[in-house]
N, C-alpha and C positions, 0 to 999 in steps of 0.2 A: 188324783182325779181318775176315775173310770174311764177305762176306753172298752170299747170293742169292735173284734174284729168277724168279718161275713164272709159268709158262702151259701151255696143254694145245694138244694138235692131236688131233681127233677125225675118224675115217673111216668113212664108211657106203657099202662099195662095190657092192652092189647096187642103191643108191638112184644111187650115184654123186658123194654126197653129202661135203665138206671143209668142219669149220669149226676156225680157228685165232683161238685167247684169249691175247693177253698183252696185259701190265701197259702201264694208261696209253695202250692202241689200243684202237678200237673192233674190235667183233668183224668175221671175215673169213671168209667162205665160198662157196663156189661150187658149181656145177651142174654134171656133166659131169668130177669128179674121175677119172679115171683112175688107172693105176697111175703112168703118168710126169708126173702133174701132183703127187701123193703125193710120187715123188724129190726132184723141180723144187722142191718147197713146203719139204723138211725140208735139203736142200741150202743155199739159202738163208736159212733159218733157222740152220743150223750155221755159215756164213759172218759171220753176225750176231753169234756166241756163246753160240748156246742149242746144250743137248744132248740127248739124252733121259734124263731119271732114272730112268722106268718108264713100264711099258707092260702094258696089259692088254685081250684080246679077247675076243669070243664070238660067235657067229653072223656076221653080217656086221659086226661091228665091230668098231674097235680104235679105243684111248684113248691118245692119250700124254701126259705128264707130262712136261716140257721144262723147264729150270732156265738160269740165266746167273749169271756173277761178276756183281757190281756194286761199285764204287769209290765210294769217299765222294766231294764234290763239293767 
């Protein structure tokens, strides 16, 4: 059976603002988010096997919802 497991990646680009939440990491964020640190961040994340599932905005912000297969051990 299929599982998977979630995290978000949220943007605050007026602030400048990047924080990234998955499973079993401590949270991740930084200052000085750009638009090609945004790429660089979800790039490497898809390298990983997370995807985006959804995604939602508003003013300056967007929220994503990121998923990965996970395998039994």
């Amino acid at each position: 059976m299929q599982k998977y497991e979630y995290g978000s990646v949220e943007w605050l680009w007026k602030d400048s603002f990047l924080r990234i939440n998955l499973p079993k990491t401590p949270e991740q964020h930084t200052q000085e988010a750009y638009y090609q640190t945004v790429v660089e961040a979800l790039t490497a994340l898809g390298q990983e096997g997370w995807e985006v599932a959804t995604s939602v905005a508003q003013g300056n912000w967007i929220y994503w919802t990121l998923k990965r297969l996970t395998f039994p051990d």
